[in-house]
KEDO-911599 format. One record per atom (N, C-alpha, C, O): residue number from 1; residue in three letters; atom name; y, z, x. Coordinates in Angstrom, 1 decimal, padded with zeros to 4 digits. Layout:
REM KEDO-911599
seq=NUM	type=ALA	atom=CA	v=Y	w=Z	u=X
...
***
This chain:
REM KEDO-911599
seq=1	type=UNK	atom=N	v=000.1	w=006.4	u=003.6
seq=1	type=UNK	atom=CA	v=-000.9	w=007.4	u=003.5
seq=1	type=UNK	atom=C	v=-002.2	w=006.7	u=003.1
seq=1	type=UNK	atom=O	v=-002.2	w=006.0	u=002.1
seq=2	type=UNK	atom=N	v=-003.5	w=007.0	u=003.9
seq=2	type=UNK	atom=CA	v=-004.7	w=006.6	u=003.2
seq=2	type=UNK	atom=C	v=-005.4	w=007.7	u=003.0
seq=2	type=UNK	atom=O	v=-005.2	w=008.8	u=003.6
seq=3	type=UNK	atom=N	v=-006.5	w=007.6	u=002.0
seq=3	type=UNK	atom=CA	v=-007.0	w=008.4	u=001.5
seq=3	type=UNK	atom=C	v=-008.3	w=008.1	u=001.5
seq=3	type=UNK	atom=O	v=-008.7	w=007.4	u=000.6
seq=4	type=UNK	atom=N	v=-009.2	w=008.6	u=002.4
seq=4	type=UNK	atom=CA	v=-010.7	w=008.1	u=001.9
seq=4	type=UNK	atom=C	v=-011.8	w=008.9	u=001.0
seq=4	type=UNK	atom=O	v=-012.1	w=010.1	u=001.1
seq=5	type=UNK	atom=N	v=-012.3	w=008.1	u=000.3
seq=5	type=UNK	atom=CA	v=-013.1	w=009.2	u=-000.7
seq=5	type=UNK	atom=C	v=-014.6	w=009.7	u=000.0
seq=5	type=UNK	atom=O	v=-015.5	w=009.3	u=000.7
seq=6	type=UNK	atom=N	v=-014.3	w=010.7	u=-000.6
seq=6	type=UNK	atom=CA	v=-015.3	w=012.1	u=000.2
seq=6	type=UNK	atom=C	v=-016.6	w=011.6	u=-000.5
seq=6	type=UNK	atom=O	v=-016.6	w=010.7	u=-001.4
seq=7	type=UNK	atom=N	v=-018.1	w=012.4	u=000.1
seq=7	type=UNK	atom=CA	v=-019.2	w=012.2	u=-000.4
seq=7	type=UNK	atom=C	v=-019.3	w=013.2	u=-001.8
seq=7	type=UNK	atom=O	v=-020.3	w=013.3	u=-002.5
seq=8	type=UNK	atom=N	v=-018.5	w=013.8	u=-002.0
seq=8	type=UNK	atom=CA	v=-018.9	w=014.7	u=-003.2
seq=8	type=UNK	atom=C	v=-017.9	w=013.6	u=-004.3
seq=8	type=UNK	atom=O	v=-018.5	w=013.2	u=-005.4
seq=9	type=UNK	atom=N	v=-016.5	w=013.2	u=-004.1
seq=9	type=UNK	atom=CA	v=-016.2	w=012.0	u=-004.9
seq=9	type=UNK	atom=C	v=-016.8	w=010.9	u=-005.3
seq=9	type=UNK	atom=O	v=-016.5	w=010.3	u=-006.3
seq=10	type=UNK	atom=N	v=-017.7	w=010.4	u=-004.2
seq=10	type=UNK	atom=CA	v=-018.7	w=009.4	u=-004.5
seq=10	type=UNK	atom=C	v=-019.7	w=009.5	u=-005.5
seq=10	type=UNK	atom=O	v=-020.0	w=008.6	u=-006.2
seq=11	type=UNK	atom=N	v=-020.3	w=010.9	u=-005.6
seq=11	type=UNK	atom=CA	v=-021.4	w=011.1	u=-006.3
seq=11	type=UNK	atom=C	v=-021.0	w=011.3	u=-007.7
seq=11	type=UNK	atom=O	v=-021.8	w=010.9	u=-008.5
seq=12	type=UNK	atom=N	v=-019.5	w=012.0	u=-008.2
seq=12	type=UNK	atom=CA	v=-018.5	w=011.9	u=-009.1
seq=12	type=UNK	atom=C	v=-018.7	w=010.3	u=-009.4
seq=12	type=UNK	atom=O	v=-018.5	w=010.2	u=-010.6
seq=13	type=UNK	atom=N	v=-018.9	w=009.5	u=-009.1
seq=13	type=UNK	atom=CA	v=-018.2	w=008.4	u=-009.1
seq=13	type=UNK	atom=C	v=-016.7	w=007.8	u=-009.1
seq=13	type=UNK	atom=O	v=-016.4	w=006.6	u=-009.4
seq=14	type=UNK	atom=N	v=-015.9	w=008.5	u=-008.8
seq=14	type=UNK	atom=CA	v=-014.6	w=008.7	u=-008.7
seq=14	type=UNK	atom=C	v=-013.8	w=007.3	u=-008.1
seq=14	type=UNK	atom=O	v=-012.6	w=006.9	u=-008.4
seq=15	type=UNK	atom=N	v=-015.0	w=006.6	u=-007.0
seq=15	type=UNK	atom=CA	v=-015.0	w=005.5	u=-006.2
seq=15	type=UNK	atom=C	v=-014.6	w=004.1	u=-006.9
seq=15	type=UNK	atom=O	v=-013.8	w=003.2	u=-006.6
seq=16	type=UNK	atom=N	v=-015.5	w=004.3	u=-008.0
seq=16	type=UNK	atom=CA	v=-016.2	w=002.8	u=-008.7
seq=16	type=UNK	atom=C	v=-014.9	w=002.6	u=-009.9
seq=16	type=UNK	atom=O	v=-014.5	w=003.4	u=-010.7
seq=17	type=UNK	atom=N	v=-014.4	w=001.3	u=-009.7
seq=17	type=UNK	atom=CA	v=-013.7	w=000.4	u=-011.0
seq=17	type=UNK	atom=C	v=-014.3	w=-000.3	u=-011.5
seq=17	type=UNK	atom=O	v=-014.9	w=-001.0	u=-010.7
seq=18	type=UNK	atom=N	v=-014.4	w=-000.5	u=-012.9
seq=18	type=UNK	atom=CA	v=-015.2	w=-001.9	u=-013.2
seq=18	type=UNK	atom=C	v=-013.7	w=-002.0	u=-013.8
seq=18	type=UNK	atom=O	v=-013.1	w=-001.0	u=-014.2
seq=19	type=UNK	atom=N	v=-013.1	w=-003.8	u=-013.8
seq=19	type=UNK	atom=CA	v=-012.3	w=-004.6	u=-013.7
seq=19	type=UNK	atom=C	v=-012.8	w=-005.3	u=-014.6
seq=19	type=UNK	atom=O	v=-013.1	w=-006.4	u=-014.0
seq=20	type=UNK	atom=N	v=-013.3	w=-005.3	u=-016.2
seq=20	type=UNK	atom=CA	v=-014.1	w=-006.0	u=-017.3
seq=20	type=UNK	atom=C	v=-013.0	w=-007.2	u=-016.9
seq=20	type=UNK	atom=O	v=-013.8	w=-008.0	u=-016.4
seq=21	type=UNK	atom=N	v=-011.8	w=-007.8	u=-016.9
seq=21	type=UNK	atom=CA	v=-011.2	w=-009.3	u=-017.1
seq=21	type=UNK	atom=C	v=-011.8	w=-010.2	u=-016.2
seq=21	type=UNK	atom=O	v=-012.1	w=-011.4	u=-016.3
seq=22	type=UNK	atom=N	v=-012.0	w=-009.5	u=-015.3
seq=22	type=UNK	atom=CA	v=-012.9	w=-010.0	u=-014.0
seq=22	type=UNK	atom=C	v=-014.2	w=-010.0	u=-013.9
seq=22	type=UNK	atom=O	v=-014.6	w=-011.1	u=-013.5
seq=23	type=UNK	atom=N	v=-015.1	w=-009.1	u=-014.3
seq=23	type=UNK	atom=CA	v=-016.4	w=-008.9	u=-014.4
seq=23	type=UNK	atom=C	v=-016.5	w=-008.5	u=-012.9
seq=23	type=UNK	atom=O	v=-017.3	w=-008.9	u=-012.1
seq=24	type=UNK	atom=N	v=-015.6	w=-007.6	u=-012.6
seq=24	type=UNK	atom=CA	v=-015.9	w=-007.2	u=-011.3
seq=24	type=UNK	atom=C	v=-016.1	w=-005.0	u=-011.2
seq=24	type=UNK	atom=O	v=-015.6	w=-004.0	u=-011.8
seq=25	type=UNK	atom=N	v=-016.8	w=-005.1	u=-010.4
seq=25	type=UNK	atom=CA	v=-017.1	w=-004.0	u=-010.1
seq=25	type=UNK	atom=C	v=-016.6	w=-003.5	u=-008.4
seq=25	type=UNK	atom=O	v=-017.0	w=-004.1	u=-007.4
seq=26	type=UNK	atom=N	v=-016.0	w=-002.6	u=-008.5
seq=26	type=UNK	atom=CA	v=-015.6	w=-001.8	u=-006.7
seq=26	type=UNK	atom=C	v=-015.8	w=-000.8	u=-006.1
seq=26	type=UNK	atom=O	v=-015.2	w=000.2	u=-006.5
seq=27	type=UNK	atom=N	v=-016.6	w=-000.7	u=-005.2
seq=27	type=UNK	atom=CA	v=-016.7	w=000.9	u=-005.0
seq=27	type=UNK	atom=C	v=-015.8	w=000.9	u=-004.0
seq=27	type=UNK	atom=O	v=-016.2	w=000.4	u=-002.9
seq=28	type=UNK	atom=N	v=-014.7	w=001.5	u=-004.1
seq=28	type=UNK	atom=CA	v=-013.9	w=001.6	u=-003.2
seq=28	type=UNK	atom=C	v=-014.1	w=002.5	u=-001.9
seq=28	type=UNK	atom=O	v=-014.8	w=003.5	u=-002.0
seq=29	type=UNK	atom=N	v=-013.6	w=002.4	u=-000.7
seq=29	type=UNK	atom=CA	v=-014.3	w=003.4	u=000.2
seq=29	type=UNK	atom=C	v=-012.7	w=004.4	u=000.8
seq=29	type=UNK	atom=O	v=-012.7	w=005.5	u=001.4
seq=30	type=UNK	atom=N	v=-011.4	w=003.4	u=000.4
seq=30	type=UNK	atom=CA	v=-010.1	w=004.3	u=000.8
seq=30	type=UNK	atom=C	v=-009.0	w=003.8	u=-000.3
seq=30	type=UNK	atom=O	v=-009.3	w=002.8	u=-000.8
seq=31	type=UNK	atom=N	v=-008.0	w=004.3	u=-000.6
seq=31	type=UNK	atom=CA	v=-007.0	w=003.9	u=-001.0
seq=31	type=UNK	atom=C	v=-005.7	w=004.6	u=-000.2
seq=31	type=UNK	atom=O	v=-005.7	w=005.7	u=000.2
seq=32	type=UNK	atom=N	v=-004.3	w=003.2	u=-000.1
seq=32	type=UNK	atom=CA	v=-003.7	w=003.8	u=000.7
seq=32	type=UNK	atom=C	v=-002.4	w=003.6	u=-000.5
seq=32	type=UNK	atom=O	v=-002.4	w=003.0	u=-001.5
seq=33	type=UNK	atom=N	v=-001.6	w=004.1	u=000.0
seq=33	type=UNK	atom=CA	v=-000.3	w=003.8	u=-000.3
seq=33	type=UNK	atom=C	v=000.8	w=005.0	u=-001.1
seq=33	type=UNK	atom=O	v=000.6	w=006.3	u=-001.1
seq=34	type=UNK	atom=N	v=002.0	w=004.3	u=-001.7
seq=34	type=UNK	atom=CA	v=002.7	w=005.7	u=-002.5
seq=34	type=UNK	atom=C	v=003.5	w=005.3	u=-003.5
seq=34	type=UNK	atom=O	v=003.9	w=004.2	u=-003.9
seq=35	type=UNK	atom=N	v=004.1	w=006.9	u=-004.3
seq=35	type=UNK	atom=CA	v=004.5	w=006.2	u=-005.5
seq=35	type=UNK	atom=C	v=003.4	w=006.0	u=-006.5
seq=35	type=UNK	atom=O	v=002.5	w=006.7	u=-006.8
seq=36	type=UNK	atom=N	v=003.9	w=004.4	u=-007.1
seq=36	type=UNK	atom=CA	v=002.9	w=004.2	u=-007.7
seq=36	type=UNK	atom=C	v=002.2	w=002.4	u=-007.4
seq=36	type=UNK	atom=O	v=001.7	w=001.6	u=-008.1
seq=37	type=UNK	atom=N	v=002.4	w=002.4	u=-005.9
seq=37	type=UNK	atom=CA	v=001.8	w=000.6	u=-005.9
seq=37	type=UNK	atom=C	v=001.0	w=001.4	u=-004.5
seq=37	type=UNK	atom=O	v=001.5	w=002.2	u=-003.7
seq=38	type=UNK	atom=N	v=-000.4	w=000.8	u=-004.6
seq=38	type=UNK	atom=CA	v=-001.4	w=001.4	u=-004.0
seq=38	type=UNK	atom=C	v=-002.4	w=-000.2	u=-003.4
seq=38	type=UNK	atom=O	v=-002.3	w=-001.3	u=-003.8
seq=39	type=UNK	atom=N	v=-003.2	w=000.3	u=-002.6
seq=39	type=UNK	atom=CA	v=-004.3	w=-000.6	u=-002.1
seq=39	type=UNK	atom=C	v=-005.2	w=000.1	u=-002.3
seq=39	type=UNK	atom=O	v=-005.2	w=001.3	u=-002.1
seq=40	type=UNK	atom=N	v=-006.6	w=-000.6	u=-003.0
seq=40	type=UNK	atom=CA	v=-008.3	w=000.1	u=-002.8
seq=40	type=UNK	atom=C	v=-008.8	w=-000.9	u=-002.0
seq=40	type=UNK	atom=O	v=-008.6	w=-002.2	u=-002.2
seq=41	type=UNK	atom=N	v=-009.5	w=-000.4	u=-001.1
seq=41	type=UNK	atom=CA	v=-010.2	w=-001.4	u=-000.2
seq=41	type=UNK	atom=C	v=-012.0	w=-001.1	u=-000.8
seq=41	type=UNK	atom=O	v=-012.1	w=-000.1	u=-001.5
seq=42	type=UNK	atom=N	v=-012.8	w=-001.6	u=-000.5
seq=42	type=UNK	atom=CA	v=-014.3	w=-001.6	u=-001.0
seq=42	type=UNK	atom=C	v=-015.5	w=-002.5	u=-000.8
seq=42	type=UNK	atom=O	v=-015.6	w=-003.2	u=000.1
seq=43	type=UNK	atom=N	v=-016.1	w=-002.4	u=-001.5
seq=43	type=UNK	atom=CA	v=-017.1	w=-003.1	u=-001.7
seq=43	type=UNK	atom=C	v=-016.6	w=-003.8	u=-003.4
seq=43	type=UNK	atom=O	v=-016.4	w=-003.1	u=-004.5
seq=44	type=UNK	atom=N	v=-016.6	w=-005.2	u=-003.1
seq=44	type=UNK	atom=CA	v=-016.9	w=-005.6	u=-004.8
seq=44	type=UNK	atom=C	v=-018.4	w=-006.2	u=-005.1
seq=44	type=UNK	atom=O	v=-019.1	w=-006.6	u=-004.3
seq=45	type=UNK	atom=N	v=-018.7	w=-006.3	u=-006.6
seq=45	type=UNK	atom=CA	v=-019.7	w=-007.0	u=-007.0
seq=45	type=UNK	atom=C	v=-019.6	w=-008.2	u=-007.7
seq=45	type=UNK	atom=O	v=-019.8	w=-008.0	u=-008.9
seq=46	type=UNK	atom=N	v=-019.4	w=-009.0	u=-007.5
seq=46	type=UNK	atom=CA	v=-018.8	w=-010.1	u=-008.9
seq=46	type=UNK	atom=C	v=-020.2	w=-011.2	u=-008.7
seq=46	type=UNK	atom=O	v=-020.6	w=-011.8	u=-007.7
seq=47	type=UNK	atom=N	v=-020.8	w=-011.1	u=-009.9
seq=47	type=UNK	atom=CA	v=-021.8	w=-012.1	u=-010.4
seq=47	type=UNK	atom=C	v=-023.3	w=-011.9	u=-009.2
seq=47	type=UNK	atom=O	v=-023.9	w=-012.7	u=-008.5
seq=48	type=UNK	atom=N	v=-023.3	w=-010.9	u=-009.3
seq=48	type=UNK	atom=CA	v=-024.2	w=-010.3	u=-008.4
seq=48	type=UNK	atom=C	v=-024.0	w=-010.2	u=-006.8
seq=48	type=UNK	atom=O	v=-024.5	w=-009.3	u=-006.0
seq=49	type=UNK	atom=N	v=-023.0	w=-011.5	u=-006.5
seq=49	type=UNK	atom=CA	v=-022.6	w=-011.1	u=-005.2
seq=49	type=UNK	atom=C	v=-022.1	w=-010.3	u=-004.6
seq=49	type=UNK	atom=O	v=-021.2	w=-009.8	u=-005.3
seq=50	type=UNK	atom=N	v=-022.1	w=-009.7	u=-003.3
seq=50	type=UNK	atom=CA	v=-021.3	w=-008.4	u=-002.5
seq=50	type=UNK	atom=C	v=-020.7	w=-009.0	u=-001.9
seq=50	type=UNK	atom=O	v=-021.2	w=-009.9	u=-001.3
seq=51	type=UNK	atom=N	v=-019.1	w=-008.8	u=-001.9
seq=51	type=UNK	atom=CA	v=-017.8	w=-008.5	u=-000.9
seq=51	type=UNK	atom=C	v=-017.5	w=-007.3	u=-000.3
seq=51	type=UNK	atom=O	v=-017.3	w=-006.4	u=-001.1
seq=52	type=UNK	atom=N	v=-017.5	w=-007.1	u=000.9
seq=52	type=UNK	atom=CA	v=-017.5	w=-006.2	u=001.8
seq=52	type=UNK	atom=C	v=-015.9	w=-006.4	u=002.4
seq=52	type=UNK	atom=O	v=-015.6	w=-007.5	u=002.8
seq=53	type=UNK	atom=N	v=-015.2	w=-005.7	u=002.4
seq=53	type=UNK	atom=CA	v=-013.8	w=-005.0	u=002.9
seq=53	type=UNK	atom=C	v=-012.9	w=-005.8	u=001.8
seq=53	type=UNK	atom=O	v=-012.1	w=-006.6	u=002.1
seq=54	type=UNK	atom=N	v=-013.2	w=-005.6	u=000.9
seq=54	type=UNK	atom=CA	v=-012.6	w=-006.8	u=-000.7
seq=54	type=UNK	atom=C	v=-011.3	w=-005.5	u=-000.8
seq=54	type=UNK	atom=O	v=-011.4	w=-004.3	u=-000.8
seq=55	type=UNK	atom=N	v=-010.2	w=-006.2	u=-000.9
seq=55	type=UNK	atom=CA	v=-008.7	w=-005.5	u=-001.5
seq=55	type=UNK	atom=C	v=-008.5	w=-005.8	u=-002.8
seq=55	type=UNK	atom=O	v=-008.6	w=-007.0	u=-003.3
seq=56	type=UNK	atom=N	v=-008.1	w=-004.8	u=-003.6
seq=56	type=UNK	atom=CA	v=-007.4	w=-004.9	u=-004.7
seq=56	type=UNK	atom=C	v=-005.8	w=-004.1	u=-004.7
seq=56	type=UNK	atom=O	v=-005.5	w=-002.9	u=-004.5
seq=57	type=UNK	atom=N	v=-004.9	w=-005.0	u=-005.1
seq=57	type=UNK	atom=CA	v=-003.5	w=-004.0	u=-005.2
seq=57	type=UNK	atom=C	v=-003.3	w=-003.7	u=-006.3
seq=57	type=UNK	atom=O	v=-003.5	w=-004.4	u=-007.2
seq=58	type=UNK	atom=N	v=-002.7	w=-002.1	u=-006.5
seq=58	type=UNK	atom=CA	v=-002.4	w=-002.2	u=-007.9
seq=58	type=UNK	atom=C	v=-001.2	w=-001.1	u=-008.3
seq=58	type=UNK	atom=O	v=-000.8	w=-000.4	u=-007.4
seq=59	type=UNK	atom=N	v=-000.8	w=-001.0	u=-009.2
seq=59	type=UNK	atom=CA	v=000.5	w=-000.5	u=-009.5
seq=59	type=UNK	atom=C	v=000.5	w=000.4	u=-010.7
seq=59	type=UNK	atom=O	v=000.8	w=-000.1	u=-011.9
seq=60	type=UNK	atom=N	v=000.3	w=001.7	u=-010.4
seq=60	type=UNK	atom=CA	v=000.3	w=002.8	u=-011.9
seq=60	type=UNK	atom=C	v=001.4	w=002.3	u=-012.7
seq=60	type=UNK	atom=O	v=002.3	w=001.5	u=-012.4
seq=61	type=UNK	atom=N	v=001.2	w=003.2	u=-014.1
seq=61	type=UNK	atom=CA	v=001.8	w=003.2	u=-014.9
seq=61	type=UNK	atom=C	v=003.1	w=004.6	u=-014.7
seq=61	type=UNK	atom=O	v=004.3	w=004.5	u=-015.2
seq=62	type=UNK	atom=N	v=002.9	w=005.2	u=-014.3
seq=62	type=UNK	atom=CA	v=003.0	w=006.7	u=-013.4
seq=62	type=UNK	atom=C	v=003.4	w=006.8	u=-012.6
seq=62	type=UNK	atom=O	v=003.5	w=005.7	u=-012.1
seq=63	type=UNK	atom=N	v=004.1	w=007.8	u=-011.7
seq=63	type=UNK	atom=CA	v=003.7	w=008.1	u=-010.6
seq=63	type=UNK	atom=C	v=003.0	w=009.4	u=-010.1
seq=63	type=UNK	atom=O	v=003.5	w=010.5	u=-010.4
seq=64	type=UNK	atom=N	v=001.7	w=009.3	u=-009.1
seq=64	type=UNK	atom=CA	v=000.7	w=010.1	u=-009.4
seq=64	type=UNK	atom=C	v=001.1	w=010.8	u=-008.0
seq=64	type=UNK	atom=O	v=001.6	w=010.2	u=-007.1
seq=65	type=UNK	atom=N	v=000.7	w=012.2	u=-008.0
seq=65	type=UNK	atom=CA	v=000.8	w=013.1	u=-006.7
seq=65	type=UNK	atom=C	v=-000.2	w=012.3	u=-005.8
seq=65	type=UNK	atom=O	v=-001.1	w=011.6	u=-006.3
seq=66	type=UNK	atom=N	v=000.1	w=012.4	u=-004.6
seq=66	type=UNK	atom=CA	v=-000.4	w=012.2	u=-003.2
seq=66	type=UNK	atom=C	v=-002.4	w=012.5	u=-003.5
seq=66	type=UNK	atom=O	v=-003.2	w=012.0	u=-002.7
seq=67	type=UNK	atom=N	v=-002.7	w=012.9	u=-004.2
seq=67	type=UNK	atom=CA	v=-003.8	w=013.6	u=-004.6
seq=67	type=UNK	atom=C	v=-004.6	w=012.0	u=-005.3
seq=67	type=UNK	atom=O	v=-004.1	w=011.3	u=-006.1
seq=68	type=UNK	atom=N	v=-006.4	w=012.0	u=-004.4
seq=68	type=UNK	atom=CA	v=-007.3	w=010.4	u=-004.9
seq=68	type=UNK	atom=C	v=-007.1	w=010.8	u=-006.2
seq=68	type=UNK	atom=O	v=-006.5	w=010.0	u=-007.0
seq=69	type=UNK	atom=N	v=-007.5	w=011.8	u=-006.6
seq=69	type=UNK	atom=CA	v=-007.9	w=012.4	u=-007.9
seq=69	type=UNK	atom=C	v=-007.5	w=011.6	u=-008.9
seq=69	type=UNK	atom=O	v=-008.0	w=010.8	u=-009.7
seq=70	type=UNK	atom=N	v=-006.0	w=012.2	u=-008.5
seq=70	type=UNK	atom=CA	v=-004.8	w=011.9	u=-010.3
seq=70	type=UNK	atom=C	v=-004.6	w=010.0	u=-009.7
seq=70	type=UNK	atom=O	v=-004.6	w=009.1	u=-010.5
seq=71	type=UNK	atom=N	v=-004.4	w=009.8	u=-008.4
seq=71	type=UNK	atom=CA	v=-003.9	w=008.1	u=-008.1
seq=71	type=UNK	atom=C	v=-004.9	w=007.4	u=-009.2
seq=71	type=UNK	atom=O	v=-004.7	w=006.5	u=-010.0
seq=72	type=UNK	atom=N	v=-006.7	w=008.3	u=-008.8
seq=72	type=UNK	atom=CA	v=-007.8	w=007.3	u=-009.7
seq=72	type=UNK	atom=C	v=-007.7	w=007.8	u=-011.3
seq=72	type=UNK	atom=O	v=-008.4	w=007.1	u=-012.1
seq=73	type=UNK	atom=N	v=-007.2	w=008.6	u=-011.7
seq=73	type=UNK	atom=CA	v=-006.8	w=008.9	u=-012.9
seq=73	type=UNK	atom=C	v=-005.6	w=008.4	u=-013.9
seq=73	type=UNK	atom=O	v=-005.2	w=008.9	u=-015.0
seq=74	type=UNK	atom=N	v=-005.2	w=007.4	u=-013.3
seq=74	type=UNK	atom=CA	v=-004.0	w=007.1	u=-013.5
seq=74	type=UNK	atom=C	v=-004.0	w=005.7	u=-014.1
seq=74	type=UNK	atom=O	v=-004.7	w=004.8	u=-013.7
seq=75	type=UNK	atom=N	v=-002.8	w=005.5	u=-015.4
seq=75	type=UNK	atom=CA	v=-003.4	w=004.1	u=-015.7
seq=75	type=UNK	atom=C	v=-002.6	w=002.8	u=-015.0
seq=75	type=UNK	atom=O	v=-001.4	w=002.7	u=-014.8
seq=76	type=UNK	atom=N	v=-003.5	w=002.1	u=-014.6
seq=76	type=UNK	atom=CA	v=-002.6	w=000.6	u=-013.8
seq=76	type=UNK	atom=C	v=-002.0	w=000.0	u=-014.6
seq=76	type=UNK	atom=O	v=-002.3	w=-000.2	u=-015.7
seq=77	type=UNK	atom=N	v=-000.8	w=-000.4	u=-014.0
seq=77	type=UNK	atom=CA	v=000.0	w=-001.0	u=-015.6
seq=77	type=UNK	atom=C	v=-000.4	w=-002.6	u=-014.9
seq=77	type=UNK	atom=O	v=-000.9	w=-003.4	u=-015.7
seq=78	type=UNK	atom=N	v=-000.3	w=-003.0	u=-013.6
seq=78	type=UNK	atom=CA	v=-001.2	w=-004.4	u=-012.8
seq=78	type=UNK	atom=C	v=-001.8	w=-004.2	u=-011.9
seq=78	type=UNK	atom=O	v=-001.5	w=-003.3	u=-011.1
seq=79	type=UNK	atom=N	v=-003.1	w=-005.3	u=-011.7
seq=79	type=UNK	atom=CA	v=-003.4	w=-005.6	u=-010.3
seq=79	type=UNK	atom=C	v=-003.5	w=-006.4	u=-010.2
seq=79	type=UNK	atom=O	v=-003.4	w=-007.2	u=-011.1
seq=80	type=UNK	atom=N	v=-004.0	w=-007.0	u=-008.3
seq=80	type=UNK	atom=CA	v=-004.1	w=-008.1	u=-008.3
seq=80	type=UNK	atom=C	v=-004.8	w=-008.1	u=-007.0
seq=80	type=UNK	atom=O	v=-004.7	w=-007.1	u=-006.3
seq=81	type=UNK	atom=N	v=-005.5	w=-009.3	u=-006.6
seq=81	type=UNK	atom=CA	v=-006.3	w=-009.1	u=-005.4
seq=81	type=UNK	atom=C	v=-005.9	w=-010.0	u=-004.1
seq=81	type=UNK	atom=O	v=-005.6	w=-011.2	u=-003.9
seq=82	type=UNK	atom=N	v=-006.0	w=-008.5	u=-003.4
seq=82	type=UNK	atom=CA	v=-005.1	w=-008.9	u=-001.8
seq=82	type=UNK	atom=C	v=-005.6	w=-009.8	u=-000.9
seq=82	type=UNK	atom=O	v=-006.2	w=-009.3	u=000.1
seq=83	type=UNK	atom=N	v=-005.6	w=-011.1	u=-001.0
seq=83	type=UNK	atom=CA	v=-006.1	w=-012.1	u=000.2
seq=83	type=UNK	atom=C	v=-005.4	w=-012.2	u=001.5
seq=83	type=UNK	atom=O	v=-005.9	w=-013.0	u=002.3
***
């Protein structure tokens, strides 16, 4: 399942992770997957530079309904970035 975030979630900010171990920031544009081990794909920011179609995988603590909402409400127990 992918999920792309709407323009009223964007304005929410519903999109954006900041990743402080990283010093990274994402605005994600979809998240796919199920359960609880997921893909965000986005835009990252790291040290001022932009990554464009940048993956992060990650794995609730949970498992969250089908719904962006509760998946981005949810806490990651890991992630890790998809090369």
């Amino acid at each position: 399942m992918r999920l792309y975030f709407t323009e009223e979630q964007k304005q929410q900010e519903l999109h954006k992770i900041f990743l402080e171990e990283d010093d990274l920031l994402l605005e994600g544009v979809y998240v796919e997957g199920v359960g609880r081990k997921y893909l965000i794909s986005g835009v990252a920011t790291i040290e001022g530079e932009r990554y464009h179609e940048f993956e992060v995988v990650f794995e609730l603590v949970d498992d969250a309904s089908e719904d962006l909402e509760a998946i981005m409400n949810t806490e990651w127990e890991w992630y890790d970035f998809n090369f």
